[in-house]
N, C-alpha and C positions, 0 to 999 in steps of 0.2 A: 835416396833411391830415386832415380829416373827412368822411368819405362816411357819409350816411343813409341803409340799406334799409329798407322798407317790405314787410310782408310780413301780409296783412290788417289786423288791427285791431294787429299789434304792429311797432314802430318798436325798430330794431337802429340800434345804431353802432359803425362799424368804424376805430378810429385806426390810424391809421398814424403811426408816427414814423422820421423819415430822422437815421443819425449820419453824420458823416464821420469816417474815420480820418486822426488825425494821429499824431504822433510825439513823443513825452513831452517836455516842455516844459524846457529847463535849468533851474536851481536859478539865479535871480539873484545876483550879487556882492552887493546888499544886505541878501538875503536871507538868505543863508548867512554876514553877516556879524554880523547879528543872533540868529541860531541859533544861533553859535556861542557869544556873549557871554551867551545865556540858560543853555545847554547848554556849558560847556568840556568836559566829560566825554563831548556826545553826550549822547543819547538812543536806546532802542530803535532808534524810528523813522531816525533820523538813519543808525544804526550799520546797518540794514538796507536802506537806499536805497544807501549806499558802498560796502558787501561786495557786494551783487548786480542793483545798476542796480534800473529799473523791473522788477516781482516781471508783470504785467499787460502785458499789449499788446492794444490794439482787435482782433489778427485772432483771436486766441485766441476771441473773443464774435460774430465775424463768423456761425457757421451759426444763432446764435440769432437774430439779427436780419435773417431776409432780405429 
């Protein structure tokens, strides 16, 4: 959504942008099956999504976006 003020000779704009929160996405079986054949050791990445799930959750960011 774009709302234009107008405020004498200067022109403001005010975005707005709407998230929804959802709920982290699983890790596909083909995905993870491909990961694994790049990575058999793991990765970083890989080795910190297993030990503690999603690190981020949308409400954590909720006061910043009201």
């Amino acid at each position: 959504m774009m709302e234009v003020t107008s405020r004498g000779d200067d022109v403001h704009e005010v975005l707005a942008m709407s998230l929804r929160a959802h709920e982290p996405l699983p890790v596909r079986d083909l995905t993870a099956q491909v990961a694994r054949a790049a990575f058999p050791d793991g990765c970083l990445g890989m080795r910190l999504r297993d030990a503690l799930g999603p690190v981020f959750r949308d409400d954590d960011f909720a006061d910043l976006f009201p």
